[in-house]
Legacy VTK file of the C-alpha trace (Angstrom):
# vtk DataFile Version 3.0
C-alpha trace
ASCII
DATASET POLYDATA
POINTS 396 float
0.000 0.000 0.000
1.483 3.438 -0.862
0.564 6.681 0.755
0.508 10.251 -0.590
1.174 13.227 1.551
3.662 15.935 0.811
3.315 17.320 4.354
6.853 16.186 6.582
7.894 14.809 3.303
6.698 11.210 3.950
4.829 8.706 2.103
5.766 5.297 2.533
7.640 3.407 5.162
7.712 0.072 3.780
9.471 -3.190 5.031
11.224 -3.839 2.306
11.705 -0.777 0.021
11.664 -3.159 -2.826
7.711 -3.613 -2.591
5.349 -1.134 -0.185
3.158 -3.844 0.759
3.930 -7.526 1.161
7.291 -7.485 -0.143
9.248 -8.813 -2.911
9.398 -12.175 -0.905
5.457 -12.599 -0.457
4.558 -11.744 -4.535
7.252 -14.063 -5.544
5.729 -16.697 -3.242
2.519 -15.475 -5.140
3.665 -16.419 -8.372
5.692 -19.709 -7.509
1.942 -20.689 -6.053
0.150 -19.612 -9.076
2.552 -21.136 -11.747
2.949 -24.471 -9.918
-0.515 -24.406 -9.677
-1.798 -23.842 -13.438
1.055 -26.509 -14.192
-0.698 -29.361 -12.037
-4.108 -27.862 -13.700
-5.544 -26.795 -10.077
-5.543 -27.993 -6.285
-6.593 -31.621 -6.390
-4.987 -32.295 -9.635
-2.947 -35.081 -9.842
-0.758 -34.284 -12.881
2.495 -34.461 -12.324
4.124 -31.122 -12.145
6.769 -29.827 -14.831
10.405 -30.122 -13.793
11.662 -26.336 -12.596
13.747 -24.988 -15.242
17.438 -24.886 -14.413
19.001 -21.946 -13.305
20.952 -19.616 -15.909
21.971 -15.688 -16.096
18.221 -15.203 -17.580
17.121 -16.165 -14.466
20.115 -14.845 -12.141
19.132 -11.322 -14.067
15.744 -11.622 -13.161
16.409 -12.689 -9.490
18.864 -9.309 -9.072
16.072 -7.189 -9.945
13.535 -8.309 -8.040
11.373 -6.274 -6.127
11.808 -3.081 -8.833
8.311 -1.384 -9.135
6.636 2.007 -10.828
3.682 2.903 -9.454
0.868 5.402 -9.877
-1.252 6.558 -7.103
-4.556 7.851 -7.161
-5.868 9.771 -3.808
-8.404 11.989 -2.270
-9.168 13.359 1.139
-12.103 12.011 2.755
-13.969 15.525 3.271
-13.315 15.653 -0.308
-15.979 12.492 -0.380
-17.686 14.210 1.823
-16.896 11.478 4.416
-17.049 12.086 7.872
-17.621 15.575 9.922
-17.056 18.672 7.809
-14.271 20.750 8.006
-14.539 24.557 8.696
-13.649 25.037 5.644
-14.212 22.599 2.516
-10.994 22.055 0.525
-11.190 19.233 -1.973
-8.286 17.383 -3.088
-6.906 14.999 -6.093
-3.040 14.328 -6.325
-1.520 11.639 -8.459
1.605 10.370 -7.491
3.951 8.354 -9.401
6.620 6.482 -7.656
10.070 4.098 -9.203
11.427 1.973 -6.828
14.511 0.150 -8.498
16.253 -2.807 -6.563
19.255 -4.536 -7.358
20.292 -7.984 -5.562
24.141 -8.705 -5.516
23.130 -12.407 -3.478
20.394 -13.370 -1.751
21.485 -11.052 1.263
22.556 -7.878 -0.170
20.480 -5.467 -1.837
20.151 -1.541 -2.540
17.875 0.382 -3.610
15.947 3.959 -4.746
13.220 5.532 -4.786
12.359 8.331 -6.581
8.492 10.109 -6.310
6.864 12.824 -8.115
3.204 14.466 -7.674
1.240 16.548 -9.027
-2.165 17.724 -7.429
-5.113 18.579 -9.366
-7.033 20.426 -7.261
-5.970 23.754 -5.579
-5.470 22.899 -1.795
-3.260 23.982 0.167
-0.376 21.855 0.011
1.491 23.194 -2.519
1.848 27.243 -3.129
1.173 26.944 -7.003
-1.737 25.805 -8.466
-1.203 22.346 -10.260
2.792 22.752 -8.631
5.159 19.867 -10.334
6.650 18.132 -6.614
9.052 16.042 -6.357
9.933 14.151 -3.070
13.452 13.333 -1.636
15.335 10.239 -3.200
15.596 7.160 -0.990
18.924 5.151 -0.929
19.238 1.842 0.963
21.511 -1.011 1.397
20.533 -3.689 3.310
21.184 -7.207 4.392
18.735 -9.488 4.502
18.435 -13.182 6.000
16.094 -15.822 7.312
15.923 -16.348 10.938
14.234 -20.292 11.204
17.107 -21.637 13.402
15.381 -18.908 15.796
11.639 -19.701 14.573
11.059 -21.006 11.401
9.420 -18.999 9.186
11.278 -15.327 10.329
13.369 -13.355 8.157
14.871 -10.599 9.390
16.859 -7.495 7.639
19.155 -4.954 8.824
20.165 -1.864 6.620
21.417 1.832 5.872
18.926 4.256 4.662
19.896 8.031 3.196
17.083 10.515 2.107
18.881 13.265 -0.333
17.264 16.749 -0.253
15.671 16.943 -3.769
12.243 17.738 -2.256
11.133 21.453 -1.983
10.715 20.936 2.158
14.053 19.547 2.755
15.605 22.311 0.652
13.792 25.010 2.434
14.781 23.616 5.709
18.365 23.275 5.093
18.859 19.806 5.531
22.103 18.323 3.849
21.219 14.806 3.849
19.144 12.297 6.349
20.578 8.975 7.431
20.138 6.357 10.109
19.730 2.767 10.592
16.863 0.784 10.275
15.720 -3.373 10.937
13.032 -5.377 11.002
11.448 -8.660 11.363
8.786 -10.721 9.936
7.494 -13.633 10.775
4.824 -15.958 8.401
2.230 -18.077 10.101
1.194 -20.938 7.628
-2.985 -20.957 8.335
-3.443 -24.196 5.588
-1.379 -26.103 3.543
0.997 -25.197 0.582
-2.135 -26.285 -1.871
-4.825 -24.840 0.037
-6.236 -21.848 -2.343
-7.845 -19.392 0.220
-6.228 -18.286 3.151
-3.078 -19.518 3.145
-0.892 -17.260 5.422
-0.731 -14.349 7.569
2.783 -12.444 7.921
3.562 -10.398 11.125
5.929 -7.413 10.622
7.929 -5.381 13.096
10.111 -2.785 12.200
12.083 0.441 13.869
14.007 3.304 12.069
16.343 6.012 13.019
16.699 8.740 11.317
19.212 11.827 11.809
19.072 15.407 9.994
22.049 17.101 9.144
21.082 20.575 8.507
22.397 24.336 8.755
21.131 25.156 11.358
18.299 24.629 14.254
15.600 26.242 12.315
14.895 26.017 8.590
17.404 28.675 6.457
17.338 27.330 2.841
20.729 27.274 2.980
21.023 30.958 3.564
20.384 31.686 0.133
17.078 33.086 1.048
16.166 36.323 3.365
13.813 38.758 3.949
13.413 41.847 5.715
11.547 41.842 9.605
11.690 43.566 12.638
13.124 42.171 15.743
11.328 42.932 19.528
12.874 46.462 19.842
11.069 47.640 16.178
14.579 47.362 14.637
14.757 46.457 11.154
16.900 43.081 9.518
17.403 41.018 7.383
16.877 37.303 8.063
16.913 33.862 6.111
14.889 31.754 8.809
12.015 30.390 6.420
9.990 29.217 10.165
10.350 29.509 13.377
9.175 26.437 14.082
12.935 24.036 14.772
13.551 21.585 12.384
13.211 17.796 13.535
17.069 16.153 14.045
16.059 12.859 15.332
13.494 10.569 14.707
12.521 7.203 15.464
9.864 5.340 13.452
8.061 2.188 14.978
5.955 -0.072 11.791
4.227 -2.945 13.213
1.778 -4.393 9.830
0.061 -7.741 9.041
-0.821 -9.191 5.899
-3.051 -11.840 5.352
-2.783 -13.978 2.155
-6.655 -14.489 1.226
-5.859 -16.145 -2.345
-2.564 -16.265 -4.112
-3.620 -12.886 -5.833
-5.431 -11.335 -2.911
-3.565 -9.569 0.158
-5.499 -7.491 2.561
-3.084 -5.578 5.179
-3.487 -3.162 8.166
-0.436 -1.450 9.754
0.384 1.760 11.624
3.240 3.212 12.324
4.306 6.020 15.469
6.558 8.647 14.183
8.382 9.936 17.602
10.119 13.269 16.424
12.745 15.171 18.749
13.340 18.785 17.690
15.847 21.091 18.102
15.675 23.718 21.195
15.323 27.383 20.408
19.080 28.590 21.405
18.336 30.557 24.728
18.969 34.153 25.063
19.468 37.078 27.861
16.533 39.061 27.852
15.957 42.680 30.154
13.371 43.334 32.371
12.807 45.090 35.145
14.064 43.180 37.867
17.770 42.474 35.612
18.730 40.109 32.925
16.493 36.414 32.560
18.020 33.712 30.567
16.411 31.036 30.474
16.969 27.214 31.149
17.995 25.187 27.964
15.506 22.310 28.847
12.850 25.053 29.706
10.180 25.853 26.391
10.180 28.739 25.456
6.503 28.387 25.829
3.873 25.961 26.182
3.717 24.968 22.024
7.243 24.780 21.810
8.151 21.314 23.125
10.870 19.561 21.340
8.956 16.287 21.145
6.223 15.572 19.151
4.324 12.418 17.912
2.466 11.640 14.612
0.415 8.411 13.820
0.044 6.714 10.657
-3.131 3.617 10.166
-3.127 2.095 6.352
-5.426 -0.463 5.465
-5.597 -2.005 1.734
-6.429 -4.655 -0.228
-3.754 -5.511 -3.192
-4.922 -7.527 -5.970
-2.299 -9.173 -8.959
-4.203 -8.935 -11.864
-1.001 -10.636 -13.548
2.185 -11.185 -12.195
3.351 -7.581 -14.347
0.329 -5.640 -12.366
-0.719 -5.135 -9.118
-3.972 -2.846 -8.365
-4.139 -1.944 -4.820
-7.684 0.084 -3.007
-6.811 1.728 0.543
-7.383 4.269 3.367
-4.863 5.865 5.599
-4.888 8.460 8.000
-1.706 10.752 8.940
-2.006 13.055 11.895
-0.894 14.665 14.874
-1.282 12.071 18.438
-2.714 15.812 19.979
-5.979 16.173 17.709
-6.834 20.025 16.938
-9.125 20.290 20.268
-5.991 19.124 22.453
-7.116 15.530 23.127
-4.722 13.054 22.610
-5.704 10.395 20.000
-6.732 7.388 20.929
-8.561 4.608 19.654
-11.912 4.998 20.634
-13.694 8.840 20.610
-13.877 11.576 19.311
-10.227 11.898 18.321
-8.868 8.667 17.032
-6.101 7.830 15.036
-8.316 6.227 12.305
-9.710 9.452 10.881
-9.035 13.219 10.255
-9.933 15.568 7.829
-7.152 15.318 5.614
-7.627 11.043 5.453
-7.473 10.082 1.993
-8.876 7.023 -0.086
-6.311 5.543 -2.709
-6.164 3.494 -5.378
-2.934 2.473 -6.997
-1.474 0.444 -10.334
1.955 -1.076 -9.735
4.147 -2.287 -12.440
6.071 -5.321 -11.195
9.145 -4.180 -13.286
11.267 -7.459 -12.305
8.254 -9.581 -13.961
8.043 -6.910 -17.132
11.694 -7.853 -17.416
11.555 -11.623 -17.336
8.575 -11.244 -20.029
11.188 -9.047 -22.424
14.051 -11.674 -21.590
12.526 -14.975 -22.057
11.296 -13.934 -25.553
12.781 -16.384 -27.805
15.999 -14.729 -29.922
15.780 -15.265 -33.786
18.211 -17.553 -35.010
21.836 -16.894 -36.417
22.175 -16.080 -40.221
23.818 -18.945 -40.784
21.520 -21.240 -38.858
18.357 -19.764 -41.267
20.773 -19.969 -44.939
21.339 -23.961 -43.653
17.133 -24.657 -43.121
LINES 1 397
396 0 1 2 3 4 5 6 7 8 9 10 11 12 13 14 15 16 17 18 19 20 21 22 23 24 25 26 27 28 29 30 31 32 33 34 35 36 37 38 39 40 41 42 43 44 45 46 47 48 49 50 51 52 53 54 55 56 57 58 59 60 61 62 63 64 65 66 67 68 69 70 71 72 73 74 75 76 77 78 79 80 81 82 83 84 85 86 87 88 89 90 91 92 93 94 95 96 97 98 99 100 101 102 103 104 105 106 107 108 109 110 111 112 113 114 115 116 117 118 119 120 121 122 123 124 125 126 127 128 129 130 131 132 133 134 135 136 137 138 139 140 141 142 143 144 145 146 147 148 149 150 151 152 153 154 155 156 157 158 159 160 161 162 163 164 165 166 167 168 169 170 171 172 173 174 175 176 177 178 179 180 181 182 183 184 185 186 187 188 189 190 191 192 193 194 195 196 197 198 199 200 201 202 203 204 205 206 207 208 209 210 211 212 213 214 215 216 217 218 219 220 221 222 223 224 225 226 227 228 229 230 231 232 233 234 235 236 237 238 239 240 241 242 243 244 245 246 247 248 249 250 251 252 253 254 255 256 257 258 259 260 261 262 263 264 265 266 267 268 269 270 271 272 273 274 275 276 277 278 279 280 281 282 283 284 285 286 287 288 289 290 291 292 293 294 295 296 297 298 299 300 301 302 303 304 305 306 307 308 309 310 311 312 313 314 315 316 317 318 319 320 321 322 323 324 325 326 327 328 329 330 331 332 333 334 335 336 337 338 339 340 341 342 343 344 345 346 347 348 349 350 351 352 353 354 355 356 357 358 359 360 361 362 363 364 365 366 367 368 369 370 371 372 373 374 375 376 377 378 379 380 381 382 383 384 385 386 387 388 389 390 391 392 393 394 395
């Protein structure tokens, strides 16, 4: 399941960057059930199944690139539906978002990979200051080591990597930042619910994963690099010039906790719920003397400057979808999420029951999404049969 959102420059924190919902794992599962399956003619069938074909660099090429998808994303908002209360204001909202996620395998551990998204919305709300703005979102690098875990409990695989975001997004650029790295692992564990011929219902995989992520920016608050100022007044009415683009500090660490499952309902059919808790740590406003009448006040550096400006702050993601491989080259995929705030607008903490929950907010959005399974597109291209050597044709 992907997720739009320009706002904090997020949209998908998958398990495997290869593939945003079940992995590159699960849909090759998919297929190896689906082909073995159509060879035997159907459960029950007591054909005897074709030998595998021996490994060769088709199929060496094929495995390295597994994973590799382009996808285009569909959204709305749900007040845009008109789904749930209404907003003080009504602000529709259609974005399309297309995303290429390239993977390369060096072995069956090693990987890296990209990811490179662009959007454009439709409407005119306010997440972009032009109307119909061209957006593109900050590249994604990892490299990552993967392995299975089934000494420990069969059926766990677990993966370890390094990811870098690079500032070619609008909002990293504005606030400075260099680059953004930081670990990241997780684990996954699949419980078998029927045998490996059973058609419906097959398996449900349990995911846990936590990232850490570190800005390395200019500066506390966001500068755009200091090529960027503007003329303001400071509290004694005395003109300057300044290149802060907010005064709100720019997030340096963050730690992301995923927790998702995914149950396999046929070999084509995937329906999965996950959230994920965004825990962001911000940098303190640098303290300064200040006069008044009873002398000079500086105060603390773990003391806010006032009650809004604590340095931590929390945000909650919920996604549920459904994912559906209409062939093994393309994947349509329906969903909801929700992105917000844990403190709703009214300054109740969200919870999961009343009237601030994490499972709606105004700026919710429905989805639906086409995925190009680039890996299969390329073992369709490679496996077409070469036309013979001149010679070969002269001799028939």
């Amino acid at each position: 399941m992907l997720y739009t959102g320009a706002r904090a420059g997020r949209r998908d924190l998958p398990f495997d960057a290869c593939d945003g919902r079940a992995g590159a794992a699960a849909r090759a599962a998919r297929r190896g059930w689906r082909r073995r399956h159509r060879r035997r003619g159907g459960a029950g069938h007591t054909q005897p199944a074709a030998a595998p074909p021996r490994p060769g660099p088709r199929a060496a090429a094929t495995t390295r690139r597994r994973g590799s998808t382009l996808s285009l994303e569909q959204s709305v908002t749900t007040q845009t539906t008109d789904v749930g209360d209404t907003p003080q204001s009504y602000v529709p909202l259609y974005e399309l978002w297309l995303s290429f996620r390239p993977c390369w395998w060096f072995d069956s551990h090693f990987s890296v990979r990209a990811r490179f998204d662009y959007t454009k919305e439709l409407t005119n709300d306010q997440t972009t200051t032009l109307y119909r703005q061209d957006v593109l979102g900050d590249v994604w690098t990892d490299g990552d080591y993967a392995t299975r875990l089934d000494s420990l409990w069969d059926g766990t695989r677990g993966e370890v990597g390094l990811r870098v975001l690079w500032p070619t997004s609008l909002g990293s650029q504005a606030a400075g930042t260099y680059f953004t790295a930081g670990p990241r692992g997780s684990a996954d564990h699949r419980f078998d619910l029927a045998g490996p011929d059973v058609r419906w219902w097959s398996d449900l995989t349990v995911s846990l994963g936590v990232n850490y992520l570190h800005a390395f920016s200019q500066s506390t608050t966001p500068t755009d690099y200091g090529t960027f100022s503007y003329t303001r007044q400071n509290a004694d009415g005395v003109s300057f010039l300044s290149d802060q683009v907010s005064g709100q500090p720019v997030v340096r660490d963050e730690i992301q906790v995923l927790l998702r499952a995914a149950l396999q309902v046929t070999p084509a059919l995937t329906v999965s719920l996950f959230g994920v808790v965004f825990n962001d740590w911000h940098d303190q406003a640098t303290p300064l003397s200040v006069a008044t009448a009873t002398g000079m006040v500086t105060p603390g550096t773990g003391t806010p400057v006032s009650a809004t400006d604590q340095p931590f702050s929390v945000q909650t993601w919920f996604v549920a979808g459904v994912d559906y491989d209409v062939l093994d080259e393309l994947t349509l995929s329906a969903g909801y999420y929700n992105l917000a705030n844990a403190i709703a607008p009214d300054g109740a903490t969200r919870g999961l029951f009343g009237s601030a929950t994490i499972w709606w907010s105004p700026d919710a959005r429905f989805t639906f999404t086409a995925t190009a399974n680039l890996d299969a597109l390329y073992d369709d291209v490679s496996a077409r049969p070469q036309p013979a050597p001149q010679s070969a044709r002269a001799a028939r």
